[in-house]
N, C-alpha and C positions, 0 to 999 in steps of 0.2 A: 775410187776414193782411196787416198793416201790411208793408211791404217794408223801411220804416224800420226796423224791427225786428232783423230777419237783418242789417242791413247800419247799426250804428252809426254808422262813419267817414262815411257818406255822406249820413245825417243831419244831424251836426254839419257839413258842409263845403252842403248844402242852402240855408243862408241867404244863402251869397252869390251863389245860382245856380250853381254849376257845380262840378264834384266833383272835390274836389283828390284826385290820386292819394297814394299812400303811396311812398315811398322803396324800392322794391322792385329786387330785380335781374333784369334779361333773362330771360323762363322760358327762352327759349332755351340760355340761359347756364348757368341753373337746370340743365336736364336734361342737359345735355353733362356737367356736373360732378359730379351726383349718378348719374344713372341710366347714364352712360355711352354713351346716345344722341343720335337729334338728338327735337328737338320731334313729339309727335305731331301727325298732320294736322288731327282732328279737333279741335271748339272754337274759339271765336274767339283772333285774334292778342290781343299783348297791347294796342296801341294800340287795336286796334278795344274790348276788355275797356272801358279803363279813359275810354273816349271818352263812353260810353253815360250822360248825364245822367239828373237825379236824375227828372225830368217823366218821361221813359221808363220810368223802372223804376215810378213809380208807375200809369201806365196800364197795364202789366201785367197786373195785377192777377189772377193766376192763380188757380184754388180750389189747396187745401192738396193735394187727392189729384192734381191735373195738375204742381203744383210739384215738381220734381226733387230739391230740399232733402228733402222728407218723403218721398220714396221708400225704400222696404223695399232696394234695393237701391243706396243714396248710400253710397259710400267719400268718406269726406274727402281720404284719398290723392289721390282721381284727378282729379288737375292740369285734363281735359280738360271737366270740367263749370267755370262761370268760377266759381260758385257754392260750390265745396268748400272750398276754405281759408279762404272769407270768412262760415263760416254758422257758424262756435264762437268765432270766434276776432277780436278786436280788431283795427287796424290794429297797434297797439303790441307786440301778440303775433306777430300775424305778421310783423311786420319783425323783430323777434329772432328768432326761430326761422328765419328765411331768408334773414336779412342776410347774404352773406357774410364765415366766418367770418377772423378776423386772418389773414395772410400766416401759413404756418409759417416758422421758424427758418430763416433763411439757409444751406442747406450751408457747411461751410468754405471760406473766401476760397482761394484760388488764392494760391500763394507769392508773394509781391510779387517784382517783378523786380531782378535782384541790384541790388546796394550802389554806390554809387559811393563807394570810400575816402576818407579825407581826406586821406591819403598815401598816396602812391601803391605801387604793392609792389616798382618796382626802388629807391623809399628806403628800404624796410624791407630788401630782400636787403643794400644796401651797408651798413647799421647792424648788420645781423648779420654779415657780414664784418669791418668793422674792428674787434668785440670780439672775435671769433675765438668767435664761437655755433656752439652743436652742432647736426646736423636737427632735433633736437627742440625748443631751444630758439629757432632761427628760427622754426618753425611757429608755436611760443608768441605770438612778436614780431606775426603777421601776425593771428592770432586777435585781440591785442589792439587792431589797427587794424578791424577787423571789426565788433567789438564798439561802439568807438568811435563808429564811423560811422552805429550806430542810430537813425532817428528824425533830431531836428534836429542829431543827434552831437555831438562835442564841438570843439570850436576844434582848428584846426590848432595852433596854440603848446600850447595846452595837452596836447594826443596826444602829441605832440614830445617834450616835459617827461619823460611819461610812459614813452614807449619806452628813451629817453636811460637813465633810471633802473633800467628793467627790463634792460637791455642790460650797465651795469655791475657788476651783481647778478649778473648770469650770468657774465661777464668774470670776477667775484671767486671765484667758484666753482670755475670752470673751474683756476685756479690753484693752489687751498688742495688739491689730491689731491698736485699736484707737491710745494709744501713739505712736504708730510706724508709722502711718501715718502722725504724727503731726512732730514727728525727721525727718520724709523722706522729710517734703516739706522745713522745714527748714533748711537742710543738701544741698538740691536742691537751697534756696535763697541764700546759703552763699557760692555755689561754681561758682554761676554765678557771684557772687558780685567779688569773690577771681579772676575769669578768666577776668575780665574787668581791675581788677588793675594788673592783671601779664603780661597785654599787655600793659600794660603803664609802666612799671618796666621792664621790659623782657630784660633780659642780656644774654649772650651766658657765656657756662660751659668754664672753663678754658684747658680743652681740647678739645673744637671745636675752640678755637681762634687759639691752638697750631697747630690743623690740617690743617687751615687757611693757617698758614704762612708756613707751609711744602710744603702744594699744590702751593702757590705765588711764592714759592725759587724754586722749580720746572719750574714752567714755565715760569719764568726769565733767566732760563738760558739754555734753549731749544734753541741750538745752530743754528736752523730752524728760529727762530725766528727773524724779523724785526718789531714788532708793538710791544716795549716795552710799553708805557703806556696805552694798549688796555688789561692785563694782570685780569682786574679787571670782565670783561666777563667769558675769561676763566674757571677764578678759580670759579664764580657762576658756569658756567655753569655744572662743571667738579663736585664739591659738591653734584647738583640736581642731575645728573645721580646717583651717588654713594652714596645718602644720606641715604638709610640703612646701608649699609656697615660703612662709618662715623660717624653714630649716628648723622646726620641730620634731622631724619624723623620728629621730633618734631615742625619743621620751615617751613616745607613747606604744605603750604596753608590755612596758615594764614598771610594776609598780614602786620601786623603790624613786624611777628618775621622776615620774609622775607625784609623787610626794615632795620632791625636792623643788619640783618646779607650783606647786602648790604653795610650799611657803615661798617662793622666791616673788610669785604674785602677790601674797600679801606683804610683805615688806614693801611692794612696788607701789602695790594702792595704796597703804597706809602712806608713802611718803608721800605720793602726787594730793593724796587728799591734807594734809599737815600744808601742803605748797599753798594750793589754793584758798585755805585758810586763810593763810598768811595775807594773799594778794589780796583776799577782799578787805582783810582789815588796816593795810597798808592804803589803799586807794579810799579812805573813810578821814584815817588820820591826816594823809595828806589831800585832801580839800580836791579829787579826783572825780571829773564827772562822769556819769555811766557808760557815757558814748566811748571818750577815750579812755575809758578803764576797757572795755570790752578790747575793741581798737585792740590793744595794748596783750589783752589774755589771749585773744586770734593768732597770733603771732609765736605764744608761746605752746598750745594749747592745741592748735591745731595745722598738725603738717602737711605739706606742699601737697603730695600725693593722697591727704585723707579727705574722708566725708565733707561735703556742701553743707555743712549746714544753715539755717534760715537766720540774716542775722538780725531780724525784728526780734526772736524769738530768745536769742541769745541777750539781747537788750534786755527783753524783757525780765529773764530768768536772773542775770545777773541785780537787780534793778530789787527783785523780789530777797534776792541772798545778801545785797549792802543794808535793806530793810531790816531784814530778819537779826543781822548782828546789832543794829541799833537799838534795836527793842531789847535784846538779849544781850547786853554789852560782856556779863560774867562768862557766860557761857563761848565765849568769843576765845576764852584763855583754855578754856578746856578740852588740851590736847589727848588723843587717843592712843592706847600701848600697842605697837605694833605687833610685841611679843602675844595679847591677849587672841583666842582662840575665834573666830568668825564661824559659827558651826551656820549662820541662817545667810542665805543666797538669795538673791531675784526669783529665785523657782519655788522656793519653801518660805517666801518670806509672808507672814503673818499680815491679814489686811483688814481693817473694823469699817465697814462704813457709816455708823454711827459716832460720836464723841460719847466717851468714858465718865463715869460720876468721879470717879476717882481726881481726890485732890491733885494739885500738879507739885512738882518737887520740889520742896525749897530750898535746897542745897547741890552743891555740885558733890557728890560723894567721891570721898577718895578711896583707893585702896592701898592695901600696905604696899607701903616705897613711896606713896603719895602720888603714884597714880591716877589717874581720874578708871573711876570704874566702868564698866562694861553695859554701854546702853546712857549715859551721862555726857559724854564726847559732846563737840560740838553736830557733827556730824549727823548723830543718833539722835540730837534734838532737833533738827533741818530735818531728817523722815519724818517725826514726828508731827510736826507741824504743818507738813504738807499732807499728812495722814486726814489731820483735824478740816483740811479745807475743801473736803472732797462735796461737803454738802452746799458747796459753791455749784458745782454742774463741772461735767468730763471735758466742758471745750474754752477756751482762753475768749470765744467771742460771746459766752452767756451772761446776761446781764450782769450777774452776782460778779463776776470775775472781770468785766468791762470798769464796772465799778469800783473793787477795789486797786485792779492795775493802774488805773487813771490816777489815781491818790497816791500812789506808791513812787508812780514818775513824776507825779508834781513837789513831790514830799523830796525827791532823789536833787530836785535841778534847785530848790531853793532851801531846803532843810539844813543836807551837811555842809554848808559853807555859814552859815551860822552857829555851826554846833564846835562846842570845846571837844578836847580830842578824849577820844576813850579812857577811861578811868584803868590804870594798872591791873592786874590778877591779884588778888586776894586769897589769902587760905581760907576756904570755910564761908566764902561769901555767899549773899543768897541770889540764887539765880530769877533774872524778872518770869514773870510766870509766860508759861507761852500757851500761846490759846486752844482751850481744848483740853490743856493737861496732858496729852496723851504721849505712851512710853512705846511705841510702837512704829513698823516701819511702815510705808509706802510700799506701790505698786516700782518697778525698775524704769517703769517710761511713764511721762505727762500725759498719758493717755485721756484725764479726767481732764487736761487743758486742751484737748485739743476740739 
């Protein structure tokens, strides 16, 4: 067998006599690195290997079965024959396959050794002194020299610039809690000051008056009703419940706005009750029958979104109040001073179920300014009166009450269209007597009619 054969590289390198080795590394080296030992003994070195010219190998000339290549027992592995890596395998192969392979990755560098500042850190401590910096925002100051100082860093003017900036940014800071403590105490005198004069000023919004008088006209004409001037309870009490919903939240519990909205009730009720007066004695002079008077007060009296009320029952009641001014024509004139004080309510009001011995009043009593007095109104003789009728029975279907109602609406549909119209007010007039005499109020509901 040609030797040239098994051994290409050494072939092609034959022409010029002498046999160029291949770029190989130390097996020395080789086996320390891979196998973890040193070189085995056996085999030639590598110089001596690679010495052995191409005339040598040719005179060889071994048969195939004494050649070591063709033995039944040649591992290519084994380094120790010179012959094993070079009988499969190219120069070109075996230098890749054994070239030492790239360095690996560098471990991580080692921290470079600290920084030299470009300013130094007793200029940064004195710059956070004279802006009066907090620890923290010194620290800030020295990080930003740190930073700076990276690499080729940046120009000492230019850091300078920098710090300068960052220094009165913190300066500005540091100050704006102080002013703002000084607006907050001052902002706190002037709203205590503002809340002392707004109770002493304190008016109700022009629609809390308007909601006022919806709830007053409501419950004036709650057909249930016998404690007309007791109306002024109600409507507080009816607001407090409801004073979210009304936008009364702002009034209660504080008693000064509580006061204001207490008289602004009564002005309220006092006028709705003066109105309704009015209507009943206007639908009497003008020849108005009960149905469309009522008709007529529903309309004013009771709004879109309020109470169902019964309207037999409103018939009725009104039918009972065009009665009541008929008999009592003087008393029809005698208006009530809104100014005057209401101390008695639907909850405290005063109730007799007996009639009083006590004569009944023969005059409408004035007070000075010519007022009518307290308890003389028309109003206060409508409680009264309904005071007197309680020993009728508590329900509008008991006989006593069946009976007089039936005579009250036959008296209503054929009476005042025959009748001249009301006699003017008089000073000092006497008032017709009303039954029972009695100076006292009712229960706040029809309770006893029903």
């Amino acid at each position: 067998m040609d030797s040239t054969l098994a051994y290409p590289y050494l072939r092609s390198n034959s022409r010029a006599g002498q046999v160029a080795p291949p770029s190989l590394p130390s097996f020395q080296n080789f086996f320390v690195r891979h196998e973890g030992g040193a070189m085995p003994p056996e085999g030639p070195t590598e110089q001596q290997y690679f010495n052995t010219s191409s005339a040598n190998i040719h005179q060889r000339n071994l048969p195939a079965q004494q050649d070591p290549i063709f033995s039944p027992h040649f591992n290519p592995l084994d380094f120790s024959s010179p012959r094993a890596p070079l009988a499969h395998n190219s120069a070109e192969e075996f230098h890749e396959r054994h070239s030492p392979s790239p360095s690996p990755s560098p471990s991580p560098a080692a921290p470079p050794p600290s920084l030299t500042p470009v300013i130094t850190t007793q200029a940064v401590d004195n710059l956070a002194k004279d802006f009066r910096c907090t620890e923290a925002q010194r620290s800030i100051l020295h990080t930003l020299v740190r930073f700076g100082s990276i690499g080729e860093g940046l120009s000492k003017a230019d850091l300078s610039t920098r710090l300068l900036t960052l220094a009165v940014l913190f300066d500005m800071e540091n100050q704006r809690p102080k002013e703002d403590e000084n607006d907050h105490q001052n902002m706190r005198a002037m709203y205590k000051d503002l809340k002392i004069r707004l109770e002493q000023t304190f008016s109700l919004t022009s629609a809390q008056t308007k909601s006022i008088r919806l709830i007053a006209q409501e419950k004036i004409y709650d057909p249930l009703r016998t404690c007309y001037t007791g109306i002024n309870q109600d409507v507080f009490d009816h607001i407090k419940t409801n004073a979210e919903v009304m936008r009364f939240s702002n009034i209660f519990g504080h008693p000064t706005y509580e006061s204001t909205l207490e008289k602004a009730i009564k002005r309220a009720c006092s006028s709705v009750r003066n109105a309704f007066r009015q209507h009943l004695r206007d639908s009497i002079e003008k020849g108005i029958d009960a149905a469309t008077f009522t008709y007529n007060m529903n309309k004013i009296y009771i709004r879109m979104a309020g109470p169902n009320y019964n309207q037999r029952l409103l018939l009725l009641r009104n039918v009972v109040l065009r009665r009541f001014i008929f008999d009592n024509p003087n008393a029809l004139w005698a208006e009530e001073d809104p100014n005057q004080d209401d101390s008695v309510s639907d909850n405290s009001s005063s109730q007799s179920s007996e009639p009083s011995t006590s004569p009944p009043p023969k005059k409408c009593r004035t007070a000075i300014g010519g007022k009518i007095s307290k308890g003389q109104d028309f109003w206060s003789l409508v409680d009264s009166w309904f005071a007197s009728k309680q020993h009728l029975g508590r329900k509008l279907t008991d006989p006593a009450w069946k009976e007089l109602l039936e005579e009250y609406v036959q008296f209503d549909e054929n009476g005042f269209r025959k009748r001249p119209q009301l006699p003017p007010p008089l000073q000092g007039a006497q008032a017709a007597p009303i039954a029972g005499g009695l100076n006292i109020r009712g229960s706040s509901t029809l309770g006893m009619l029903m």
